[in-house]
C-alpha positions in Angstrom: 6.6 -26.2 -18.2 9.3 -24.2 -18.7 13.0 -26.0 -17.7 14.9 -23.1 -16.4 13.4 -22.4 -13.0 15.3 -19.9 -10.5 15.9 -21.0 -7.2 13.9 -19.2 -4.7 16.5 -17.0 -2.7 16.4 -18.3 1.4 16.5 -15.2 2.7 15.5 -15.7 6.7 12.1 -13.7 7.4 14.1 -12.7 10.7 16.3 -9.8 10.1 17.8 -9.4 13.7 17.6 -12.0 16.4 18.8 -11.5 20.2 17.4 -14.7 22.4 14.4 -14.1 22.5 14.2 -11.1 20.6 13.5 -10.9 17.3 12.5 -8.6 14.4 11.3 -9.4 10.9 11.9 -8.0 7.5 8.3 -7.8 7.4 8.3 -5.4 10.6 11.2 -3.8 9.1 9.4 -2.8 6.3 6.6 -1.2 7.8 8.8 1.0 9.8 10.9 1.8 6.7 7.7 2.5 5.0 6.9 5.3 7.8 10.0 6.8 8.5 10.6 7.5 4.1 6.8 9.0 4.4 7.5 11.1 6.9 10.8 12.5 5.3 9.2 12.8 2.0 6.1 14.5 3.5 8.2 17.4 5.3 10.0 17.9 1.9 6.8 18.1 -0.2 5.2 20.6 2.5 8.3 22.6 2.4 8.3 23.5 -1.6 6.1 26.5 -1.3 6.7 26.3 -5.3 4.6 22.6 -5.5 1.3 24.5 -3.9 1.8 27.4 -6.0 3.2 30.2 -3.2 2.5 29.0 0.1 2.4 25.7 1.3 -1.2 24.9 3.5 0.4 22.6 6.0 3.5 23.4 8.2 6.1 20.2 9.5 4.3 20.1 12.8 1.2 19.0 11.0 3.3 16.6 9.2 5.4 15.4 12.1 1.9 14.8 14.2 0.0 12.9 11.4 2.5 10.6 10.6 1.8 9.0 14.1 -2.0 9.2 13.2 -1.3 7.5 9.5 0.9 4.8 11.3 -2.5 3.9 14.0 -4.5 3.5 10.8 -2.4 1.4 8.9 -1.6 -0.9 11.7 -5.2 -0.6 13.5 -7.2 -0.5 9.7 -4.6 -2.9 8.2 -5.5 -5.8 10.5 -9.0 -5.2 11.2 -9.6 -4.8 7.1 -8.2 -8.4 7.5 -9.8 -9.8 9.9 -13.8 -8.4 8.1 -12.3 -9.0 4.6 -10.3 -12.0 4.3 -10.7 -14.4 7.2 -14.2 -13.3 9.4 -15.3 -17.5 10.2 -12.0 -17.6 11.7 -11.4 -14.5 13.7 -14.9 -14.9 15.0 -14.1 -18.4 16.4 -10.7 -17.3 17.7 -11.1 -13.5 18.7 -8.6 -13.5 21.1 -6.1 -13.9 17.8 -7.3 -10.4 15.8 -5.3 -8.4 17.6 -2.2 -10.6 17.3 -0.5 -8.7 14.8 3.0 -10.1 14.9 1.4 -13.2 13.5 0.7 -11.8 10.1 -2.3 -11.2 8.1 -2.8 -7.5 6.9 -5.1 -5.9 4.7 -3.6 -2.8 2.6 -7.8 -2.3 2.1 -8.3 -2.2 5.5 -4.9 0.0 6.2 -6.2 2.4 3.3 -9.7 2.9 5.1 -8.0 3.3 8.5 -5.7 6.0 7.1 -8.3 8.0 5.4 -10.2 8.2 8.5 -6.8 9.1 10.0 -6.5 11.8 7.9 -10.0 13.2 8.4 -10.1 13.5 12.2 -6.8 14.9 12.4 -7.1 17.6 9.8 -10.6 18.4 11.5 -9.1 18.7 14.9 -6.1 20.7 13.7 -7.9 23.0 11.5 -5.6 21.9 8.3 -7.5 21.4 4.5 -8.4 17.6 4.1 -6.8 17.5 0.7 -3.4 18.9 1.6 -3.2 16.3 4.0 -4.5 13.1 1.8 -2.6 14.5 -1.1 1.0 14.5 0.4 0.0 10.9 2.4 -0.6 9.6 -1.3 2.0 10.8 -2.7 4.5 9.5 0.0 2.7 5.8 0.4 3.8 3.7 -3.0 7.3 3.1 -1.5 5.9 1.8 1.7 3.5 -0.9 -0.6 7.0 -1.5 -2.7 8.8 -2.2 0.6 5.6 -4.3 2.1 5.8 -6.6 -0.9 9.5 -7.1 -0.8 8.9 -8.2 2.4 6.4 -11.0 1.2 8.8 -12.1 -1.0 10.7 -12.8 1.3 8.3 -14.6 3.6 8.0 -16.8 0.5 4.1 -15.9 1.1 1.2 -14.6 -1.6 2.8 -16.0 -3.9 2.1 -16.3 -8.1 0.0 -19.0 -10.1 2.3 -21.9 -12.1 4.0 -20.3 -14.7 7.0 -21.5 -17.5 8.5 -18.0 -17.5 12.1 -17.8 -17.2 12.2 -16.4 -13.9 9.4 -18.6 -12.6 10.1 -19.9 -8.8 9.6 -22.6 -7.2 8.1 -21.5 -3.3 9.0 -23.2 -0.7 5.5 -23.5 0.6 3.9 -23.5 -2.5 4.5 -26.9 -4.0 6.9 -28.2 -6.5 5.4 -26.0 -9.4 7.3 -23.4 -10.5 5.4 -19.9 -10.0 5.1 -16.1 -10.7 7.0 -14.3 -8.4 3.7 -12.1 -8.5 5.3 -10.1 -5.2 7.9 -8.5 -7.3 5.4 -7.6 -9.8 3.2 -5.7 -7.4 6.7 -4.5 -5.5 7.3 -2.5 -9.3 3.5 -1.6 -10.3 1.9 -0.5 -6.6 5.2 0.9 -5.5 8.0 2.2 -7.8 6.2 2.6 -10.7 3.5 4.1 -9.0 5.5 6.5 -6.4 7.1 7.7 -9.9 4.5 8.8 -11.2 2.9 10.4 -8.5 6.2 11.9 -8.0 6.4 13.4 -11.6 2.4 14.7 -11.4 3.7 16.7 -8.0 7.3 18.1 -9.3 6.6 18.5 -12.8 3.0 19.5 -13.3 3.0 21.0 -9.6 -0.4 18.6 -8.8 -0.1 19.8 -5.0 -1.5 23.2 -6.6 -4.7 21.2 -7.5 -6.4 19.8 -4.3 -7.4 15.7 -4.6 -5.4 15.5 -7.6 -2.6 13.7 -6.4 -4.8 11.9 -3.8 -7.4 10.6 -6.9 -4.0 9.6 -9.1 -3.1 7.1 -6.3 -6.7 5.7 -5.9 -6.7 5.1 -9.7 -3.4 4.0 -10.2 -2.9 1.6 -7.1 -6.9 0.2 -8.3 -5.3 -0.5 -11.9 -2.0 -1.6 -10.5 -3.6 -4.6 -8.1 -5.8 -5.6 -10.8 -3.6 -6.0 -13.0 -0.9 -7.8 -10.4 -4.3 -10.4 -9.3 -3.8 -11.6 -12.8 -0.7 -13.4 -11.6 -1.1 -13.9 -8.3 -3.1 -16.7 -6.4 -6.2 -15.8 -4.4 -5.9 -16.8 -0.5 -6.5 -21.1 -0.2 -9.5 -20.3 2.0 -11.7 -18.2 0.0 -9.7 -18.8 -4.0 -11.8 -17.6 -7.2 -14.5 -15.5 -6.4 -17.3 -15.1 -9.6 -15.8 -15.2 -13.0 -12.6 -15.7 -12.0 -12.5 -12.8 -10.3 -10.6 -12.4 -6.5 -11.3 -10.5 -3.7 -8.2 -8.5 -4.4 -9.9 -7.4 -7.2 -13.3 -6.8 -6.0 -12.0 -4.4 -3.2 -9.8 -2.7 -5.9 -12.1 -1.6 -9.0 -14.4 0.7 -6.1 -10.6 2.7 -5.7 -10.4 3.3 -9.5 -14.0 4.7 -10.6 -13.5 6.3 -7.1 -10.1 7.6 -8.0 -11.3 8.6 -11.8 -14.2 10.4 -10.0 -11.6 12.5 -7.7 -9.6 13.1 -10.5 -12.4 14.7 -12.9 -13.8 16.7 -9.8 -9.7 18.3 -9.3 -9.4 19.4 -12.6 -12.9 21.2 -12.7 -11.9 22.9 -9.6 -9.6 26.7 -9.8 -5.7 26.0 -8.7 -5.3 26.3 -5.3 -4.7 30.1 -4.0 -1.5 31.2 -1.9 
């Protein structure tokens, strides 16, 4: 075991407090998440050069989903943890699933909600699907980045023992000192990621080629939670699933043959026309 250990930073989980009123980091981050999506979403629809002429979508369509994409996250996110992570309980106590304040999302869940987000709405308003899942994924790593911040600092999902440097000790964790496997998933799923997609849409104009952007994100969030499951521990009540494997990781390797699949299909397919 390693004999530098960094003291885990007490950063209160309550950002503001009034009396009674109070708002978390963790609800902060959700909202920061949104609001940069949306921003960045009007800015990618309004660079006719990124869809090769004219841009498919206009900023009403972008100002109206982003309400849509924030039911589905919020709606998908806890119900894809209720069925995914904890059903025995949620079953016994189903007054408690929609309790949301109490914690417990699922970015699985909150991925299927917004994807049948996107569909309905781009049905009902007449817009192309792919426009509309391709500018969602390229405007959703920074919104995972901020999500695990926020874990961090909840001092929750946190890493297996380690004797790395920066190992921590968790509050709630035990005395072993342990991956602060949040930060890792903060930089893979959301800077590193959102970097990425960012250079696939501004340098090699992606936006031009529908599903591509959308089947980079699949792929590359798929790869980016595997590889972060390697340091992190499973949830106490359901732990190692077979061959070491988590559920993390079981819900994640579907999004990249999925998102391989997407991709293959985009580049067979002409550019898209003005």
């Amino acid at each position: 075991m390693s004999l530098f250990v960094l003291p885990f930073p007490a950063i209160d989980p309550i950002a503001i407090e009034l009396g009674p009123f109070a708002i978390r980091w963790y609800a902060l981050s959700y909202v920061a998440g949104i609001l940069f999506a949306w921003w960045y979403m009007l800015r990618l629809v309004s660079n006719a050069r990124l869809w090769g002429g004219t841009s498919p979508l206009e900023k009403r369509d972008v100002d109206d989903l982003i309400l849509w994409i924030t039911l589905g996250v919020v709606l998908g996110g806890r119900l894809g943890y209720v069925l995914f992570y904890n059903p025995a309980y949620f079953i016994a106590h189903p007054a408690e699933i929609l309790q949301v304040w109490a914690g417990g999302m699922s970015f699985h869940g909150g991925f299927l909600g917004v994807v049948l987000a996107v569909l309905v709405f781009a049905w009902w308003r007449g817009r192309p699907v792919s426009a509309m899942a391709d500018i969602s994924a390229a405007a959703t790593p920074i919104g995972l980045m901020l999500g695990r911040i926020a874990n961090f600092i909840n001092g929750e999902l946190w890493g297996r023992p380690a004797d790395v440097p920066w190992a921590m000790v968790f509050p709630l964790a035990g005395p072993e000192p342990r991956h602060p496997s949040q930060l890792y998933q903060a930089l893979m799923e959301g800077l590193i990621l959102f970097l990425v997609l960012r250079i696939l849409t501004h340098r090699f104009e992606s936006l031009n080629r529908p599903w591509l952007t959308t089947g980079t994100f699949l792929a590359g969030y798929g790869i980016a939670r595997i590889i972060g499951e390697q340091f992190r521990m499973p949830d106490a009540h359901i732990g190692f699933l077979w061959g070491g494997l988590t559920m993390g990781m079981l819900l994640s390797l579907p999004m990249v043959l999925i998102g391989l699949a997407i991709i293959a299909f985009a580049l067979m397919r002409p550019k898209r026309t003005a």
